[in-house]
C-alpha positions in Angstrom: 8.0 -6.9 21.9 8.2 -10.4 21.4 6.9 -11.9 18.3 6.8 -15.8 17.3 8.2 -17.1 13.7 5.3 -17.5 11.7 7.4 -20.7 10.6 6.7 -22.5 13.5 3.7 -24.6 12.9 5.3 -25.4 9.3 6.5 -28.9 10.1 3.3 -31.1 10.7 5.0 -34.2 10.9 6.7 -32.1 14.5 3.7 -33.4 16.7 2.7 -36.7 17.6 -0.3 -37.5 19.4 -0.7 -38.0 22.8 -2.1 -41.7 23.1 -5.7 -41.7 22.3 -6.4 -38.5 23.3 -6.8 -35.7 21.2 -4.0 -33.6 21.9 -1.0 -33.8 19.6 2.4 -32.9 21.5 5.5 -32.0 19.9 8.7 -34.5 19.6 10.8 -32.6 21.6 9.3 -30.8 24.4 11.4 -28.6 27.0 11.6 -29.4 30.3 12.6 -26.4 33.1 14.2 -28.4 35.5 16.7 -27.0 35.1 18.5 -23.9 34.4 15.2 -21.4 35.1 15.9 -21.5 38.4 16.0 -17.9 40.7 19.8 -18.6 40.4 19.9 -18.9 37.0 20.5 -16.1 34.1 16.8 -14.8 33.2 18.0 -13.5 30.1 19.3 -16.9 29.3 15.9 -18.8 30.5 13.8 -16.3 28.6 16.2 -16.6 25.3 16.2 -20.5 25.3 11.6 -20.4 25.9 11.6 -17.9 23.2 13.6 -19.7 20.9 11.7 -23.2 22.1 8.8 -21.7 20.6 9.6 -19.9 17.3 10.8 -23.6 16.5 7.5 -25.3 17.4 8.0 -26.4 20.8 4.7 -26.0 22.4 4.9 -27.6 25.6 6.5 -26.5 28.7 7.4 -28.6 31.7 7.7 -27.8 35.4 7.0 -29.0 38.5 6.2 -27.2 41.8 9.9 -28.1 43.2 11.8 -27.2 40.1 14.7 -24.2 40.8 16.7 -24.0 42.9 15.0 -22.7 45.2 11.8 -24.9 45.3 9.2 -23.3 42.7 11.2 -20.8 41.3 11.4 -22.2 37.8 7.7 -21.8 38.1 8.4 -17.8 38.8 10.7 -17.4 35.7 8.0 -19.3 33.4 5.3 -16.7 34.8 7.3 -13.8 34.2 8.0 -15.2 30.5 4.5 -15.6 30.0 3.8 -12.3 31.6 5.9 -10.7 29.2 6.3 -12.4 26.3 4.4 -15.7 25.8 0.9 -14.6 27.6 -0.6 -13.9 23.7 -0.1 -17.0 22.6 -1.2 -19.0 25.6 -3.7 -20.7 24.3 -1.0 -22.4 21.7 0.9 -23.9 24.6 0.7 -27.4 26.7 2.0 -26.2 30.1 2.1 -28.7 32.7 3.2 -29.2 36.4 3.5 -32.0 38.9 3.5 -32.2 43.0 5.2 -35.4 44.8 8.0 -34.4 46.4 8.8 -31.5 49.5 8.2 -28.3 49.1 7.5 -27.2 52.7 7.9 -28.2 56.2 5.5 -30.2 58.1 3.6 -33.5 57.1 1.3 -32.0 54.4 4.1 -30.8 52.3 4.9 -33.9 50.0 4.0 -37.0 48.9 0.5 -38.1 47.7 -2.3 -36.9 49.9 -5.4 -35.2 49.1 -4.3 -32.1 50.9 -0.6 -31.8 49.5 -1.6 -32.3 45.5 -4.1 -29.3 45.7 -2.7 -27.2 48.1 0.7 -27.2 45.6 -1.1 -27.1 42.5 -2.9 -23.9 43.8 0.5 -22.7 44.9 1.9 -23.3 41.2 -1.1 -21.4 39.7 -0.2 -18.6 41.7 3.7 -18.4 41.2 3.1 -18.6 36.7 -0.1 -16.4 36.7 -2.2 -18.9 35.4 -6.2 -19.9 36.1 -5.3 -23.5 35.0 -2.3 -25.7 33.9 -3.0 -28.0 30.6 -1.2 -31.0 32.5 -1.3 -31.6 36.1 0.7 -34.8 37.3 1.4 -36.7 40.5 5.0 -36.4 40.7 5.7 -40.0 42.3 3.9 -42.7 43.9 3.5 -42.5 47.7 3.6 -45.9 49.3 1.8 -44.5 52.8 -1.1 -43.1 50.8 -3.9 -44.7 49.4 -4.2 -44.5 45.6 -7.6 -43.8 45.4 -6.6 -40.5 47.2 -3.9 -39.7 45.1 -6.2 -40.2 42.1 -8.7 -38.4 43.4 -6.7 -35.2 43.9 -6.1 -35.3 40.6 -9.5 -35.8 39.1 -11.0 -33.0 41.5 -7.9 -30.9 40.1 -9.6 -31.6 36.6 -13.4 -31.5 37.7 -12.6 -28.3 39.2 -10.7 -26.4 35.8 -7.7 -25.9 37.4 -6.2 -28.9 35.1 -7.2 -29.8 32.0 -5.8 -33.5 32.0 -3.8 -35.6 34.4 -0.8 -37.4 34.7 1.3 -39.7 36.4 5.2 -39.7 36.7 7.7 -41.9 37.7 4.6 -45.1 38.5 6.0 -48.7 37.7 4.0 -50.4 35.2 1.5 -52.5 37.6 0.6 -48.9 39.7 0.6 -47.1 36.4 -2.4 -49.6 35.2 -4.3 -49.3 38.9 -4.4 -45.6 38.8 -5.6 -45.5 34.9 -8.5 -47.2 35.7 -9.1 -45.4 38.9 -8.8 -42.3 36.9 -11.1 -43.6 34.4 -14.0 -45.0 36.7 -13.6 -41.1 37.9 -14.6 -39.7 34.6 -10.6 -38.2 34.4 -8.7 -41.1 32.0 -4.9 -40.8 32.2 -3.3 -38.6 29.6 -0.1 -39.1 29.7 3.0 -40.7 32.0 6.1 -39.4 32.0 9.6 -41.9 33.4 12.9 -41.5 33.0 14.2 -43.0 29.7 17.4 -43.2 27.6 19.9 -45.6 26.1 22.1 -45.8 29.3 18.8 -46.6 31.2 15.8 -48.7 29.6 14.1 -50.3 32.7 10.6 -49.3 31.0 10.9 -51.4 28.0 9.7 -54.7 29.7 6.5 -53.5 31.2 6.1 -50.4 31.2 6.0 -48.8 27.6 3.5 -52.3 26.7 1.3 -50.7 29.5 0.8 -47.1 28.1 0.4 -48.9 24.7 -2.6 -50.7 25.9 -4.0 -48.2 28.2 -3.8 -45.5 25.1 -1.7 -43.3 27.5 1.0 -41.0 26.4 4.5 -41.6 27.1 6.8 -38.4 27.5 10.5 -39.6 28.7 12.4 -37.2 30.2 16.7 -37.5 30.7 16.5 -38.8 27.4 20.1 -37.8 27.1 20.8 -39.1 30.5 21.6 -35.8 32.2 24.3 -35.1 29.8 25.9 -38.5 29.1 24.9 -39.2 26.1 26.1 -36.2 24.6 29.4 -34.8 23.1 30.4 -32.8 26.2 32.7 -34.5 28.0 34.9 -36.6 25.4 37.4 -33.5 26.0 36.9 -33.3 30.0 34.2 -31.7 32.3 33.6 -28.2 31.6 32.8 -25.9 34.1 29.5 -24.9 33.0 27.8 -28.7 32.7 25.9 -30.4 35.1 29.0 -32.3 36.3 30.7 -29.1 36.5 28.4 -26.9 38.6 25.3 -29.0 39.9 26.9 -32.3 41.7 23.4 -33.3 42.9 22.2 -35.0 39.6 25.7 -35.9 38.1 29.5 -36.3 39.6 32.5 -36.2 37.6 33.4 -39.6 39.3 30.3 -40.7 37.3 31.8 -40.2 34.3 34.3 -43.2 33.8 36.6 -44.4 31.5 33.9 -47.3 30.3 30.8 -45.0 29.8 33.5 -42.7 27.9 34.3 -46.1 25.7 30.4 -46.5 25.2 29.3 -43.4 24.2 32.5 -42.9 21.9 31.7 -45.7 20.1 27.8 -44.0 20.1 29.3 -40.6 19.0 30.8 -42.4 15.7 27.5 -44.2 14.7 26.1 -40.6 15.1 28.5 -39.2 12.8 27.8 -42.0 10.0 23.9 -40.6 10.0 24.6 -36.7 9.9 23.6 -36.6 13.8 25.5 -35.4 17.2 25.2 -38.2 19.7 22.3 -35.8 21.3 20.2 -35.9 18.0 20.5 -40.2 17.9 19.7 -40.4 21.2 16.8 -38.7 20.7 15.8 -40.6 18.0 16.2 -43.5 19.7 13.5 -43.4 22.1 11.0 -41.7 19.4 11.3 -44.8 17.9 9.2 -46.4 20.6 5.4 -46.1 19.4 4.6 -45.3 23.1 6.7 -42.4 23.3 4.8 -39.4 22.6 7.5 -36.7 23.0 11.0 -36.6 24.6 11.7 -34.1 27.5 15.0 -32.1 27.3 16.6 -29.9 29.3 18.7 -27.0 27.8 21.6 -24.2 29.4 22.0 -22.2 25.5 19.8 -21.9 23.0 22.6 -23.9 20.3 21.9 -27.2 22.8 18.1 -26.6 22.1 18.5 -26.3 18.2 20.6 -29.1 18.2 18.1 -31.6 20.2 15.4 -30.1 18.0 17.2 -31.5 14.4 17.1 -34.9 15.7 13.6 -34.9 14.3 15.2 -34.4 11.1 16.1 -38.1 10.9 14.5 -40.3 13.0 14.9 -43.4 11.2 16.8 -46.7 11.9 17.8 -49.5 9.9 17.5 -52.4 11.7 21.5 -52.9 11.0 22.2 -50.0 13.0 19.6 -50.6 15.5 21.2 -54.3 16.2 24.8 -52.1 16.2 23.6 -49.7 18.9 22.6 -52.8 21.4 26.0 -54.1 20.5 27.5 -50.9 21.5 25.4 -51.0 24.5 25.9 -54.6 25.5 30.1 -53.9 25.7 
């Protein structure tokens, strides 16, 4: 029988809150893209949950695609909650998202009415849940009126199926239109999560002021841009990373001599603070006052502890802040 640390709500200063809403989310969260999928180890997924929550990480991420195959991360999060985390449900954010295809025919992706409830429906079912805490549309669909994709959403919440809603992957000028859609609905945005990290910063000009001013939460996810900006490949590509096993996110050709130059030159400021390139990363985008929480992904438990004691220092001096766009600039 499982049983959480009673340590694991000792660090206040571990949750940040969510815009202006009233939940507080914690600074790392942990995302099940990956690595929970039906052809993944179960005894790994379940070890690296558990583990995620004796440590305070109360939020769990998935979306109705998320595997491989489709929706079977979903299936490995229900049978954790089944067994295990189904006690303590009520201390959890867990959160899912429909945009993209999950079955054949023209009603299975995208942004209509009929898509978004039909998959959140299907997610309920797969994790054994009456309602998710987060329900978000996973991407914009350019053939389908907003108003209908923001009003699948605010019937998801009207109806209790979702608590709050969400947007991911908007740009800044659809992100605003759908906040106040969702707002004249009586359903205000809670939170928008986009891709984020040092090697990739396209929401700094617009899109982080936006969330700022609508009072939205920002959760970034690749905030260690799947893998790059991490220790594991100053010595090669090993054959259990992303570039090793899973060439439909990251290549080894992706990995070239110049990014190596970059994120050496990361890796040593890292040292200087008493971090691992992982842990300043981190830090990094928690330093933006829009970001809420950063989204990682995890294959061992020892890559989970280690993204979790960036919070131990998340402070920059503006020295090494002006250093890090130096390093960045080449």
């Amino acid at each position: 029988m499982y049983t959480p640390l009673a340590s694991r709500y000792d660090d206040p200063h571990f949750y940040r809150r969510c815009g202006r809403s009233g939940i507080r989310l914690p600074l790392i969260s942990l995302g099940l893209w990956h690595n929970f999928g039906g052809n993944d180890s179960y005894a790994n997924a379940r070890a690296i949950a558990l583990r995620a929550f004796d440590l305070g990480v109360t939020h769990f991420d998935l979306a109705n695609n998320y595997g491989p195959p489709d929706g079977s991360a979903e299936l490995t999060f229900g049978r954790i909650l089944r067994e295990d985390l189904g006690p303590w449900r009520d201390e959890l954010i867990i959160s899912t998202k429909a945009g993209y295809y999950m079955w054949p025919g023209p009603y299975g992706e995208w942004g209509s009415r009929k898509y978004i409830l039909a998959s959140l429906d299907q997610s309920l079912k797969r994790m054994g849940l009456p309602y998710v805490d987060i329900f978000y549309h996973h991407r914009p669909d350019p053939d389908t009126p907003l108003e209908e994709s923001m009003g699948a959403l605010a019937h998801a919440v009207r109806s209790g199926k979702a608590l709050y809603a969400g947007l991911s992957n908007y740009p800044a000028a659809e992100t605003l239109r759908a906040a106040r859609m969702l707002r004249e609905m009586g359903t205000p945005c809670l939170i928008h999560q986009p891709r984020y990290s040092m090697l990739d910063r396209w929401v700094e000009p617009e899109l982080l002021p936006a969330l700022a001013a609508e009072g939205i939460g920002g959760i970034v996810f690749s905030p260690l841009a799947k893998g790059l900006l991490t220790d594991r490949y100053f010595q090669g590509v090993p054959a259990d990373s992303r570039a090793g096993h899973d060439p439909r996110f990251l290549r080894p050709e992706h990995i070239t001599e110049a990014l190596l130059a970059t994120t050496g030159r990361l890796h040593e400021l890292a040292r200087q603070r008493g971090q691992s390139l992982a842990q300043m990363a981190l830090a990094w985008v928690l330093r933006q006052p829009a970001v809420t929480s950063a989204l990682i992904g995890a294959s061992k438990v020892s890559q989970l502890e280690d993204c979790v004691g960036a919070t131990r220092n998340l402070a920059f001096s503006a020295t090494e802040l002006s250093h890090i766009e130096a390093i960045l600039a080449g």
